[in-house]
C-alpha positions in Angstrom: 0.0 0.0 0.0 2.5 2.6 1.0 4.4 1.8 -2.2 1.2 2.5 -4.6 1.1 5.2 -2.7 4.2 6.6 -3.4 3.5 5.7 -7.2 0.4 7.9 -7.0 2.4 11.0 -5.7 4.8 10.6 -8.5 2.3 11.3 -11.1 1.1 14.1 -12.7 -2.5 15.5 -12.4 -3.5 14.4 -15.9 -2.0 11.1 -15.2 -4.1 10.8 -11.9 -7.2 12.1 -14.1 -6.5 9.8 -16.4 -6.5 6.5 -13.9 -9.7 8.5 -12.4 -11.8 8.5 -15.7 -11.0 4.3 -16.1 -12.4 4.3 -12.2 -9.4 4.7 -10.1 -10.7 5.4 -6.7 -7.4 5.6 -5.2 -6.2 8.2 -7.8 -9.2 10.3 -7.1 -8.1 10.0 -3.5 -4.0 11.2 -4.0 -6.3 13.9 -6.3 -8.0 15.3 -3.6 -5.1 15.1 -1.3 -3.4 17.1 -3.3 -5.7 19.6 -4.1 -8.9 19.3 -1.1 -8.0 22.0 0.9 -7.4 24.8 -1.9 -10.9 23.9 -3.2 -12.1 24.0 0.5 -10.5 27.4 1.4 -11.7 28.8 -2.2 -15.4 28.0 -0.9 -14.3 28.9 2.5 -13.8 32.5 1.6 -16.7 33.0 -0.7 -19.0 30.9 1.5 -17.8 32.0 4.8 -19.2 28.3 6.3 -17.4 25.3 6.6 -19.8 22.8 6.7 -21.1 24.3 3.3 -17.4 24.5 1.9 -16.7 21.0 2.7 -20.2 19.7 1.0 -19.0 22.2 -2.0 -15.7 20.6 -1.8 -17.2 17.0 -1.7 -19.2 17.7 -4.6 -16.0 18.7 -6.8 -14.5 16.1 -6.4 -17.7 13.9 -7.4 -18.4 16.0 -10.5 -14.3 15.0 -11.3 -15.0 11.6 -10.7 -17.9 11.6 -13.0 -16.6 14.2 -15.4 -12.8 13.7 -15.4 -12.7 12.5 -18.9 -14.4 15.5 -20.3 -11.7 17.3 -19.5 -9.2 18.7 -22.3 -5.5 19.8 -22.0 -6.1 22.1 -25.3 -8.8 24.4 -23.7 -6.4 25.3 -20.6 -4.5 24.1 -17.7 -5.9 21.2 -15.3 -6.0 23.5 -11.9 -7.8 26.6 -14.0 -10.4 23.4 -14.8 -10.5 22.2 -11.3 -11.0 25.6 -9.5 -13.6 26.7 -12.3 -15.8 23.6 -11.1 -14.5 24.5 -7.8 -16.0 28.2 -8.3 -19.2 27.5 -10.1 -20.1 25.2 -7.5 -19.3 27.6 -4.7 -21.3 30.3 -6.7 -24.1 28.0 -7.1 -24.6 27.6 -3.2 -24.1 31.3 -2.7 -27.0 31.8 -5.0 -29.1 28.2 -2.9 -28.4 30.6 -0.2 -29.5 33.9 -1.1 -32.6 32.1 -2.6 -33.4 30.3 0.6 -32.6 33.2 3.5 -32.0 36.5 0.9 -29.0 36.6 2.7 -26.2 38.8 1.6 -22.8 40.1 2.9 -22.0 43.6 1.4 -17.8 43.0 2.7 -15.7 41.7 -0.2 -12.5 41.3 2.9 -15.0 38.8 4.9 -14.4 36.4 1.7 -10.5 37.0 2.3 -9.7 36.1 5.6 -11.2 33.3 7.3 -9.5 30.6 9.6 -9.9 27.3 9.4 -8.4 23.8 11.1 -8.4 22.5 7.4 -5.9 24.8 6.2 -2.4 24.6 7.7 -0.6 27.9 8.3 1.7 27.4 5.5 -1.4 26.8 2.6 -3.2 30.0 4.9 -0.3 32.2 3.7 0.1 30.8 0.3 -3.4 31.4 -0.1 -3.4 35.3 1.2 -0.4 35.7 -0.8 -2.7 34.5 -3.8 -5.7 36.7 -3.0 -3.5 40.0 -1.9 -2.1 39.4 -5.8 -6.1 39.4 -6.7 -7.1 42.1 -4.8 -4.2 44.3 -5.8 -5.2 43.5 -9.6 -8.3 44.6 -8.6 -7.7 47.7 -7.3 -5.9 48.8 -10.7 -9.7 48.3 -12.2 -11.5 51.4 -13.0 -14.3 51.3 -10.4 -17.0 50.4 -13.0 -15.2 47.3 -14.3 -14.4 46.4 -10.7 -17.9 46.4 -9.2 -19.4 44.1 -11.7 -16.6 41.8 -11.2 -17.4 42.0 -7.4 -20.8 41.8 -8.0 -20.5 38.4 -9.9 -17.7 36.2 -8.4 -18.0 37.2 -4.7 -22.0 38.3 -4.5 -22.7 35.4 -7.3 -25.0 37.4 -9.4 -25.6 36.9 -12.4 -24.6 39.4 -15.3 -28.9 40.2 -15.7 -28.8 40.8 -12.0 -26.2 43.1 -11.9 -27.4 45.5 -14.6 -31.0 45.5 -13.0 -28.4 46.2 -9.7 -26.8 49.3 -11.1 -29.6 50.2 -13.5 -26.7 49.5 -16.5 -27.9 48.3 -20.0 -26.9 44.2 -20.0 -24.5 45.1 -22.9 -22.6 47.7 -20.7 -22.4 45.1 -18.0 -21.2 42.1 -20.0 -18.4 45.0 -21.6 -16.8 46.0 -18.5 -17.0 42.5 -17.4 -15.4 40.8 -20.7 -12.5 44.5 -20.4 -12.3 43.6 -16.4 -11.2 39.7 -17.1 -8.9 40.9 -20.3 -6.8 43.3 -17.5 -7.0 41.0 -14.8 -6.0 37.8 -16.9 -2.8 40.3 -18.1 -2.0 41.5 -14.4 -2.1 38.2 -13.0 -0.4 36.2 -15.8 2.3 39.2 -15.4 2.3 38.1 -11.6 2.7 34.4 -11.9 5.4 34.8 -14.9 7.5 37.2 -12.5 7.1 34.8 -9.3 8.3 31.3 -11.7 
């Protein structure tokens, strides 16, 4: 056991997605060793509940399990695939939530900073490294661009919702959104080229 083990932690992630789509159970395991906790702390921060995070968390790793061979190396990297489940899923409960108790948290820093027993103190400051990176690529946003991007990956509105929000026309909305990602996509690639 320990030696298959070791095998597992040798491989790659597309090697472990690849045992996972034939029905590796083990492989799906090492997977969400190695990647659990960043998914958890992702919901964590949006979420701000870790009983929801870990159900969030739980289902990722199902919808891998049961989606793992629809993934494609061409259309982008396997973590931007994993964390885009990762967030949809968390968005989709924010919504569940704000459906079921209208419940809404106006403090974009309350999504930043939460503490956890899940996430060692080593991940915790990897992970506000991350999101200080985020926020700082943020704040270089014209305030238009910024507050639909707010609006839509840590409120979880949709881009509808957000023009009805800010009495904008749907096209404006969707513009600043599509010139918002452009800038942060550049800043942040910028950021991760100059940290390798």
């Amino acid at each position: 056991m320990a030696q298959e083990s070791i095998v597992f932690q040798e491989m790659d992630d597309l090697e472990l997605l690849e045992l996972i789509s034939s029905g590796d159970r083990d492989a799906l395991a090492h997977l969400y060793d190695r990647y659990g906790r960043r998914v958890f702390a992702l919901a964590a921060r949006i979420l701000n509940d870790p009983v929801s995070s870990e159900e969030v968390t739980q289902d990722v790793f199902l919808s891998v399990w049961r989606r793992g061979s629809s993934y494609s190396a061409a259309k982008g990297k396997f973590t931007t695939w994993l964390f885009s489940i990762a967030h949809n899923r968390t968005i989709d409960e924010l919504r569940k939530r704000r459906r079921d108790r209208n419940r809404q948290n106006d403090d974009i820093e309350d999504h930043l900073h939460i503490e956890s027993a899940e996430i060692s103190p080593l991940e915790n400051a990897v992970a506000q490294s991350e999101y200080a990176k985020v926020r700082d690529a943020m704040a270089d946003l014209p305030v238009e661009q910024r507050q639909v991007v707010e609006l839509s990956y840590f409120k979880g509105l949709t881009q509808a919702e957000i023009a009805e929000k800010t009495g904008q026309p749907l096209g404006t909305v969707k513009t600043r959104m599509r010139l918002a990602l452009k800038k942060l996509r550049n800043a942040l690639s910028s950021e991760i080229s100059a940290a390798v």
